[in-house]
Wavefront OBJ file of the C-alpha trace (Angstrom):
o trace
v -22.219 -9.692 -36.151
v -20.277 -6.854 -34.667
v -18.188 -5.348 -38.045
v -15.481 -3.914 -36.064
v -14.079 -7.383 -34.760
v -10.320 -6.461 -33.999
v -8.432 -9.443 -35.542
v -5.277 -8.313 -33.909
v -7.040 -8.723 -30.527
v -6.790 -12.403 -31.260
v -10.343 -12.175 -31.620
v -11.634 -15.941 -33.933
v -14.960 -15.174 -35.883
v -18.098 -14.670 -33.499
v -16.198 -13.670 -30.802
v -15.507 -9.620 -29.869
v -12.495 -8.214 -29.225
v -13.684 -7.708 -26.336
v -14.003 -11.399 -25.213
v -10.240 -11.734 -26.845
v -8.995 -8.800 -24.965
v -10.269 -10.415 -21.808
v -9.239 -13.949 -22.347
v -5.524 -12.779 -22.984
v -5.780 -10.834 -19.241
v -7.534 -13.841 -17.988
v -4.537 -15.996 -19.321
v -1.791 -13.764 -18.438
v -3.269 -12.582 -14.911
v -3.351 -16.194 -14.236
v 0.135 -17.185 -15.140
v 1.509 -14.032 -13.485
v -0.545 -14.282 -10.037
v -2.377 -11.102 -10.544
v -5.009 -9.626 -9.157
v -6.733 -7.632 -11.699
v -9.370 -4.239 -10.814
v -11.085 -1.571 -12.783
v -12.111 1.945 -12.128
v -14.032 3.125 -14.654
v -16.732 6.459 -15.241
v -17.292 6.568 -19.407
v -17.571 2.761 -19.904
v -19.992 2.488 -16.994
v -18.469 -1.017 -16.232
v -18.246 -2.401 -19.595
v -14.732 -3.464 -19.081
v -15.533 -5.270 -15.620
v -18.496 -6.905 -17.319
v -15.648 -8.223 -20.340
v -13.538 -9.572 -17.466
v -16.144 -11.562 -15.638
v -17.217 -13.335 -18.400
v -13.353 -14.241 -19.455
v -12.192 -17.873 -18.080
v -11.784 -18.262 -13.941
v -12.605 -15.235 -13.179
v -13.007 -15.781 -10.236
v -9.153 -16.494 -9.318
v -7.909 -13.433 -10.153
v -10.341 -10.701 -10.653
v -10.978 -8.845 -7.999
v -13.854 -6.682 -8.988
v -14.789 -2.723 -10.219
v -15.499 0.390 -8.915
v -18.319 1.940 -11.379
v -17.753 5.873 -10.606
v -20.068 7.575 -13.357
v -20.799 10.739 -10.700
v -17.893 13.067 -10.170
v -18.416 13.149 -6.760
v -18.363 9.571 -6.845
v -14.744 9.679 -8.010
v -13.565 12.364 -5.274
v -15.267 10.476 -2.626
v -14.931 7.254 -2.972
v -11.652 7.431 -5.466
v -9.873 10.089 -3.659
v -9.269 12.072 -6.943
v -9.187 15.415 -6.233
v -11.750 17.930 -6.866
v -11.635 19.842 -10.299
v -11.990 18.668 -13.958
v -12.408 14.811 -13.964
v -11.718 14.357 -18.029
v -7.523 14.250 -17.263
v -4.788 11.760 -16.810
v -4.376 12.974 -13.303
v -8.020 12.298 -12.170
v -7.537 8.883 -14.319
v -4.657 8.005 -12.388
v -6.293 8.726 -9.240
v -9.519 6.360 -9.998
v -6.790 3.186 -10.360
v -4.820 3.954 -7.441
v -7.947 4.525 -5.336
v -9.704 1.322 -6.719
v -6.636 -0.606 -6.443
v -6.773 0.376 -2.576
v -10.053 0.225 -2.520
v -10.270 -3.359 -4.186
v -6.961 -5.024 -2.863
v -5.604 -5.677 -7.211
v -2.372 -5.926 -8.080
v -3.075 -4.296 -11.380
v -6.368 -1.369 -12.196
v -6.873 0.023 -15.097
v -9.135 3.325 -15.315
v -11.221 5.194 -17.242
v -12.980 8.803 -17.463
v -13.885 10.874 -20.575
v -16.244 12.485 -22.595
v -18.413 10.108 -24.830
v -20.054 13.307 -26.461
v -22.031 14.354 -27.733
v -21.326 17.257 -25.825
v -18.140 18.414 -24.098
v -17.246 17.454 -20.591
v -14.923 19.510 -18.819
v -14.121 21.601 -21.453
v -12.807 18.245 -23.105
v -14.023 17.267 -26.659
v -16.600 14.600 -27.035
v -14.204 11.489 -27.473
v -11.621 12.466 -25.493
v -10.746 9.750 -23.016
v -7.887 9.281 -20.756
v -6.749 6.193 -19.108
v -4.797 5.113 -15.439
v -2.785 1.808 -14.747
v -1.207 0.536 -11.603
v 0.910 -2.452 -11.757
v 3.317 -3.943 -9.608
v 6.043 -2.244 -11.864
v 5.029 1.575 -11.724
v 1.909 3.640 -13.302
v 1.060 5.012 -16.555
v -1.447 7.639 -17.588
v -3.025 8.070 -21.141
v -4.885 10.819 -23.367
v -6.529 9.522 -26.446
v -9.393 10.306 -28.798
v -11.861 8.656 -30.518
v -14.208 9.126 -33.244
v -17.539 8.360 -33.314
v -20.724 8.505 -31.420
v -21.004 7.705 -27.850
v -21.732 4.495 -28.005
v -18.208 3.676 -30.323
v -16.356 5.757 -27.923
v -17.502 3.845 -25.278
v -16.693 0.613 -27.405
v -13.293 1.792 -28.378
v -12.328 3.008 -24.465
v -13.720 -0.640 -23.432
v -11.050 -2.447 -25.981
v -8.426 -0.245 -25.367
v -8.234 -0.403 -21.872
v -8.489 -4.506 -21.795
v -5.997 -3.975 -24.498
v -3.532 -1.875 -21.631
v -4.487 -4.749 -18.915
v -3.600 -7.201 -20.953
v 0.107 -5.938 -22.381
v 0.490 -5.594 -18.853
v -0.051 -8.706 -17.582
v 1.310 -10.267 -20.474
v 4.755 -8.289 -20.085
v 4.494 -9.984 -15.648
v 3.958 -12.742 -16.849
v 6.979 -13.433 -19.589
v 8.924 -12.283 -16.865
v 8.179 -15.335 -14.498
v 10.667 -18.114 -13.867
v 10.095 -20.725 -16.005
v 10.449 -24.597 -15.293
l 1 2 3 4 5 6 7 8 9 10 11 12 13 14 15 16 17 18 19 20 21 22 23 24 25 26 27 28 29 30 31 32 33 34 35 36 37 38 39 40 41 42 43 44 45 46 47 48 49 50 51 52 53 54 55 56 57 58 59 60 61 62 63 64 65 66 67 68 69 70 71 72 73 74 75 76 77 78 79 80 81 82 83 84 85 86 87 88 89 90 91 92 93 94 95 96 97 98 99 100 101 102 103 104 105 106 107 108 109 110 111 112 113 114 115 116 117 118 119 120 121 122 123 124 125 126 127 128 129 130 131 132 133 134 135 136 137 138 139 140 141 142 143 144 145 146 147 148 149 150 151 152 153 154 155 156 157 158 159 160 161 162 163 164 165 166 167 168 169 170 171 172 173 174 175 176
């Protein structure tokens, strides 16, 4: 059993936070007509794979764009060419995947998982992108850990952003 179960993700026992993360975008995406897209380079399509898996998928997830290559991201993302590890480049991955995949709301991802630097960045550093139908937002964080926890903690705290998001659409529908 996975020891770092987030409780506060809603998360019952046996299921990861990841799976309660998603469920809660599922559930709000749904109630708020969303379409819902990722972008993502350090979590290799970890939080695409989380979304698939949540309930109907199928009615309001729109898919991923897995951009691991940086040429990948300037390419097919239209983020422009230079350092990659940034909340500019991170911005650029959701607004080009939300293009790209026709979603109402993309989050992104890009970092360094370590162990070594990336960009002159410091193995954990991670920054985030989110479109909505209400603006954008950009994020720097950093985690501890090895790779694979980076990766871990980047996957729950971007389902985490999608699903504040849609949560916040969705309490703002007209009820009745």
């Amino acid at each position: 059993m996975n020891e770092r179960m987030v409780r506060t993700s809603g998360a019952t026992p046996g299921e990861s936070a990841s799976s309660a993360l998603a469920a809660r975008v599922a559930s709000a995406a749904a109630e708020a007509g969303l379409s819902v897209g990722t972008a993502e380079s350090l979590t290799s399509g970890a939080v695409a794979s989380a979304l698939g898996a949540a309930p109907d998928a199928s009615s309001w997830f729109r898919g991923a764009v897995v951009a691991y290559a940086s040429e990948v991201k300037f390419e097919l993302l239209g983020v422009r060419r230079g350092p990659v590890v940034t909340e500019d480049a991170a911005l650029a991955m959701a607004r080009g995947a939300a293009r790209r995949l026709g979603a109402d709301l993309v989050v992104s991802v890009t970092g360094a998982g370590g162990p070594d630097p990336q960009d002159g960045r410091a193995p954990g550093t991670v920054c985030f992108g989110l479109v909505h139908p209400g603006g954008e937002l950009s994020q720097e964080h950093h985690f501890p850990g090895d790779p694979e926890e980076v990766v871990r903690a980047s996957t729950e705290h971007a389902l985490e952003l999608l699903a504040a998001t849609a949560e916040e659409r969705a309490s703002r529908q007209p009820t009745g």
